[in-house]
C-alpha positions as CSV (number, residue, x, y, z in Angstrom):
1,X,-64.4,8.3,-85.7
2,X,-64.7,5.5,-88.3
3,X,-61.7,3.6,-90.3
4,X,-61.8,1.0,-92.7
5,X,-59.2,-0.3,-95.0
6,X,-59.0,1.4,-98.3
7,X,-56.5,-1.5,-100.1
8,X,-54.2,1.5,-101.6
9,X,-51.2,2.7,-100.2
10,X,-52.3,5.9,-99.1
11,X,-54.6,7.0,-96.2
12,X,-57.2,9.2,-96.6
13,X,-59.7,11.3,-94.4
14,X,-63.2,12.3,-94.3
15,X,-64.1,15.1,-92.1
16,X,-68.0,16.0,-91.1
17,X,-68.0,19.2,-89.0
18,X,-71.9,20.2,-88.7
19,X,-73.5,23.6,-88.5
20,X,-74.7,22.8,-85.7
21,X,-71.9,22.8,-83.3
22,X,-69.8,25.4,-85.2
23,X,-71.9,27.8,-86.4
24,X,-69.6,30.0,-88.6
25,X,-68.0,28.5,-91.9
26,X,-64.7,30.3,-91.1
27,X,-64.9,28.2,-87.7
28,X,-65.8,25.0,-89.5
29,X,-62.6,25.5,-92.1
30,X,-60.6,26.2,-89.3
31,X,-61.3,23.2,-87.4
32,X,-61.0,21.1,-90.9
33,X,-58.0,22.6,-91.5
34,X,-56.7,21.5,-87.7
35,X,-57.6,17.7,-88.7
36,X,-56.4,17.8,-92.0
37,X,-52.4,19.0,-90.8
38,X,-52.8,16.2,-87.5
39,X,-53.5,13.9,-89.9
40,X,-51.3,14.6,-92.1
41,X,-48.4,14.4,-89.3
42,X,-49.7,11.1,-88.1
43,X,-49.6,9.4,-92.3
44,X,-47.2,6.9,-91.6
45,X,-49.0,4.7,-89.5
46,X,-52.2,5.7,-91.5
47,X,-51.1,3.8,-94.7
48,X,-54.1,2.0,-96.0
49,X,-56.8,3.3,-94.2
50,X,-60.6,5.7,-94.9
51,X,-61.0,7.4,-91.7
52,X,-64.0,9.5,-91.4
53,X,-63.8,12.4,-88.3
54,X,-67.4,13.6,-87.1
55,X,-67.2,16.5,-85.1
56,X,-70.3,16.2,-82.0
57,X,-69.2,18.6,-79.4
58,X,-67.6,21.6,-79.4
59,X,-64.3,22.5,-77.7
60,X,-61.3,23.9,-77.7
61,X,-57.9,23.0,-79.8
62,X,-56.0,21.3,-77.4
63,X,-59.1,19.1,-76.6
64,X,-59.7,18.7,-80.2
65,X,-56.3,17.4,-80.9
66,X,-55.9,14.9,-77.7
67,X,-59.3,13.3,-78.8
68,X,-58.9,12.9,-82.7
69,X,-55.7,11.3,-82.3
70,X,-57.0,8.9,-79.2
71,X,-59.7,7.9,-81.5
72,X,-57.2,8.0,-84.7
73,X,-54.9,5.3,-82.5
74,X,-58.7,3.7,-81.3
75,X,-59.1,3.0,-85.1
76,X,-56.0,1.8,-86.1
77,X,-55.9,-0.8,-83.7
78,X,-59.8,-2.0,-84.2
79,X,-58.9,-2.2,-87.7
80,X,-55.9,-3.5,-87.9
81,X,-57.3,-6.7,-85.4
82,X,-60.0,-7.2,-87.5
83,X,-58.1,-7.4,-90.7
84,X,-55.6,-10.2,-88.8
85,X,-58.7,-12.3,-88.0
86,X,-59.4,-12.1,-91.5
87,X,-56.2,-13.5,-92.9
């Protein structure tokens, strides 16, 4: 995962799931559509923030879930630290 302030109100989310590691384009939109609605439940401490989601390895939901939104908090607090130093 990668974040970076965006300077609008609104977060938004980049998503890069290869052919790769899901081969099947109904398995990619799936998985897409998985970080788009966790994402979207996790907004309001999101606000002004890019976050881009690479997906490396394969696995199930569950493990999907507990590591996009570890690395979703991971990114939150890197950027928010750097953007205090800042200022």
């Amino acid at each position: 995962m990668l974040a970076a302030p965006n300077g609008l109100d609104i977060p938004r989310l980049g998503m890069i799931v290869p052919k790769k590691v899901i081969r099947t384009a109904v398995g990619r939109n799936r998985v897409k559509r998985l970080l788009r609605e966790w994402f979207r439940q996790d907004q309001g401490g999101n606000a002004g923030l890019d976050v881009i989601a690479r997906l490396k390895a394969r696995g199930n939901e569950s493990v999907l879930k507990l590591d996009f939104l570890a690395g979703l908090g991971t990114c939150k607090t890197c950027v928010l630290s750097r953007t205090s130093t800042l200022t």
